[in-house]
N, C-alpha and C positions, 0 to 999 in steps of 0.2 A: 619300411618307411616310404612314403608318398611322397612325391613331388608336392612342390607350393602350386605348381599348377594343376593338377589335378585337385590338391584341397580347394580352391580358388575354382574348381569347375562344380566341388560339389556344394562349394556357400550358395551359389546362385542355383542350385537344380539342375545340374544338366547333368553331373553324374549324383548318384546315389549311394552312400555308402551300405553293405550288405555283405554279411559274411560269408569269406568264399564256402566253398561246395568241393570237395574230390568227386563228388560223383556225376555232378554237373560239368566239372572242367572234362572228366574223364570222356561223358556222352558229349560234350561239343568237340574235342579231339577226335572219337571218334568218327561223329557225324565228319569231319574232315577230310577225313581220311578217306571213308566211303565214296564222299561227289568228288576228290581229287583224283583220284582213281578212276572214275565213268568221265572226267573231264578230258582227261589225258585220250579217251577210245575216239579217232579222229573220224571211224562211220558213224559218229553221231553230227547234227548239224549243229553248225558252229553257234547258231544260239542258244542251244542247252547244253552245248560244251561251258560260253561263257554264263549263265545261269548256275550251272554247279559248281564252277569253280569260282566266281563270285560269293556264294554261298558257304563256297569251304574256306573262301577267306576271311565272310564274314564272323564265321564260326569260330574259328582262331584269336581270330581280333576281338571276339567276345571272351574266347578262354581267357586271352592276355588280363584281361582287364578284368574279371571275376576273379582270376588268379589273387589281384592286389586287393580285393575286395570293394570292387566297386560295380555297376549297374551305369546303362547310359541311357539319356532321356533319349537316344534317337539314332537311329542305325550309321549314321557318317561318321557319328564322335568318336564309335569304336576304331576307326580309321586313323580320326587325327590324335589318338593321345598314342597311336603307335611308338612315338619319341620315348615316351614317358611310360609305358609298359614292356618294352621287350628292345633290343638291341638293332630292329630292324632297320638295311639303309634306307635313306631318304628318298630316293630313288624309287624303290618296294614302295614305299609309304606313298609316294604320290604316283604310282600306277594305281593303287589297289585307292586313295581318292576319286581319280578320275573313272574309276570301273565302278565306283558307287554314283558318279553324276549317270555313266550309261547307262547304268542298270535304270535310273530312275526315268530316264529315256522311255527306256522298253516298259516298263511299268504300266507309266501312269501319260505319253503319248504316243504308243504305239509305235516308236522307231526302233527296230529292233536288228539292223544291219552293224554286220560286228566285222569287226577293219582283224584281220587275221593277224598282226602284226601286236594289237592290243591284246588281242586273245590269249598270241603265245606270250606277252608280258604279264597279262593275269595268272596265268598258270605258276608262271616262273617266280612270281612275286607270292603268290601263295603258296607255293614251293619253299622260299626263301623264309615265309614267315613260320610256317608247319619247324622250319630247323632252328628259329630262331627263339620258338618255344621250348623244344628238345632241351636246349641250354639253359633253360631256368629250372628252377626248383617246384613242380607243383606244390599246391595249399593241401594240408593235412589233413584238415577239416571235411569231417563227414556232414552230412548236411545236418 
């Protein structure tokens, strides 16, 4: 069962409802698993450290939320219904927000200077969400 706020995200469009996938949660856990692992190799430089482990947590934060069967109009949302998809603290939740503002930094204005302090909190919070997955029940459903 869903939250009222998550139903109340998808009246207005911003999430989609969509029947989960095992095979899709599976490849986006894996995908996770892969860049948190190259994220963690510290002779890489610190901005395709924070690139893949950005990535792994975007990845996560997407399983979370296909998990309940839903789809989101836009890559942050996957972030802010973290409450309302997986147990994760509040804390995790608003690193891995503000790692979605710098990402979009790096993106789309070319600032791509990564404060090492943030780096090891994205790591640690996609860490935290990677277990915080472990703890739920994956979707049955084959696509």
């Amino acid at each position: 069962m869903t939250s009222r706020e998550m139903e109340a995200l998808e009246r207005v469009g911003a999430l989609k409802a969509e029947a989960p996938s095992r095979v899709e949660y599976d490849g986006l856990l894996a995908s996770a698993e892969a860049r948190l692992s190259d994220a963690a190799r510290t002779d890489l430089a610190s901005a395709s450290r924070f690139d893949l482990a950005y990535n792994a947590a975007h990845a996560l934060a997407l399983a979370a939320l296909r998990r309940l069967g839903f789809r989101a109009g836009n890559r942050r949302l996957v972030f802010e219904v973290l409450a309302h998809t997986t147990d994760l603290a509040e804390t995790s939740r608003r690193v891995l927000v503000k790692c979605h503002e710098q990402r979009n930094f790096a993106e789309y204005e070319g600032l791509h200077d990564v404060d090492p302090r943030l780096l090891d909190d994205l790591i640690r919070a996609a860490d935290d969400l990677r277990a915080a997955l472990r703890r739920l029940t994956p979707p049955d459903r084959e696509p």
